[in-house]
C-alpha positions as CSV (number, residue, x, y, z in Angstrom):
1,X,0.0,0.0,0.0
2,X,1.5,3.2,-1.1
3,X,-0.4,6.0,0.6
4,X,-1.0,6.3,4.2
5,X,-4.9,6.6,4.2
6,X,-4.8,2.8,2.2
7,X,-5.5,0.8,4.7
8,X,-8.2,3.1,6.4
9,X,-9.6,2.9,2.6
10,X,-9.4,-0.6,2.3
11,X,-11.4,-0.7,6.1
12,X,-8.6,-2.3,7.9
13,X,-9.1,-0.8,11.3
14,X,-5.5,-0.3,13.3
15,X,-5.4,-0.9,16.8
16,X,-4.8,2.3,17.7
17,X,-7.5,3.9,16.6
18,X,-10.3,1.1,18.1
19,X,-11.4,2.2,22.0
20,X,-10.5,-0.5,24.3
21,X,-13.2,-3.0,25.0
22,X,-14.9,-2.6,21.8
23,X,-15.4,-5.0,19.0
24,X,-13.6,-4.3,15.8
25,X,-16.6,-5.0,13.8
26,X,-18.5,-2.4,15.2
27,X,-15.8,0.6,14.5
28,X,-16.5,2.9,11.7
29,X,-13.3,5.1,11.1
30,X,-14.7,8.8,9.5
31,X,-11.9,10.2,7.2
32,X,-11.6,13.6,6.6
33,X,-12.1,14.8,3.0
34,X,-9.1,15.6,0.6
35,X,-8.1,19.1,1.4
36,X,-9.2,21.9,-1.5
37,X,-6.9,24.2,-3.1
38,X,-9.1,26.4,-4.4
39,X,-9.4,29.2,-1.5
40,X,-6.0,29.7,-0.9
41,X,-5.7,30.0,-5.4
42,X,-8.4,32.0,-5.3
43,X,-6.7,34.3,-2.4
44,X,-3.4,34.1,-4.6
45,X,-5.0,35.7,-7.5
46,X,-7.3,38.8,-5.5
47,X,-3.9,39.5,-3.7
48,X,-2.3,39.7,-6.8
49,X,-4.8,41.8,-8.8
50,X,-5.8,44.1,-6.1
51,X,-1.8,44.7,-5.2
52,X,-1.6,45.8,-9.5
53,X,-5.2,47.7,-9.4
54,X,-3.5,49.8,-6.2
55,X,-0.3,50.7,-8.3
56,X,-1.8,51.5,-11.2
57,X,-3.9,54.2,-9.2
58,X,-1.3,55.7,-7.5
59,X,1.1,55.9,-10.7
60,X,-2.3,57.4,-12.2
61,X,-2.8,60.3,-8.9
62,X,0.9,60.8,-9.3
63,X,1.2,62.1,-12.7
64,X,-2.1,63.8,-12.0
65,X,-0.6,65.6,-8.7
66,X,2.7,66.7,-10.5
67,X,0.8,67.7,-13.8
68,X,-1.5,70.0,-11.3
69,X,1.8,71.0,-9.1
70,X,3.7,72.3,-12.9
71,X,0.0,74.2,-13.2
72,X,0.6,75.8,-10.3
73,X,3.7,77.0,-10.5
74,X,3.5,79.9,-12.5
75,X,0.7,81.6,-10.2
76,X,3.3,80.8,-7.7
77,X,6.5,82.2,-8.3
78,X,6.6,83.6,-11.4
79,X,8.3,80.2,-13.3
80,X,6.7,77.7,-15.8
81,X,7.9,74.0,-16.1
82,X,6.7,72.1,-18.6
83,X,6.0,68.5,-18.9
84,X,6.9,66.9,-22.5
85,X,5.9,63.8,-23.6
86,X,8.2,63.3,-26.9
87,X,7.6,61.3,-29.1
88,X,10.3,59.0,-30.9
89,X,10.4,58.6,-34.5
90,X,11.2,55.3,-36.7
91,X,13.3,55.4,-39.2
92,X,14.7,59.3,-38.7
């Protein structure tokens, strides 16, 4: 027998497990059932998608908060800063 359930699966009874005093014939061993994966999967994956949603919105607030702070500026102290996005040509 390979796995250690086997014998409980093949209703051998061991010793240990049968209260003293009491016939062996009258014993019924309850197994527990396999164990699922698919709760701690299932916790895997929201971890992982809510850990990438939460990036993405502070990368988003962050350009949005230093696109609003180079607005700003000029009412501020007199300076401008711009913010360019270039863009880069194939082929030139």
């Amino acid at each position: 027998m390979r796995h250690p359930d086997a014998q409980l699966r093949a209703g051998h009874r061991p010793a240990h497990l049968i209260p003293p005093g009491t016939h062996p014939g009258t014993v019924t061993i309850v197994q527990a059932p396999a164990r699922s994966y698919a709760g701690p999967i299932l916790l895997t994956i929201t971890i992982t998608l809510g850990t990438s949603l939460v990036i993405v919105i502070l990368a988003i607030t962050f350009q949005l908060a230093v696109a609003a702070a180079a607005a700003a500026l000029p009412t501020i102290g007199g300076t401008a800063i711009t913010i360019k996005l270039t863009k880069t040509r194939k082929g030139a």
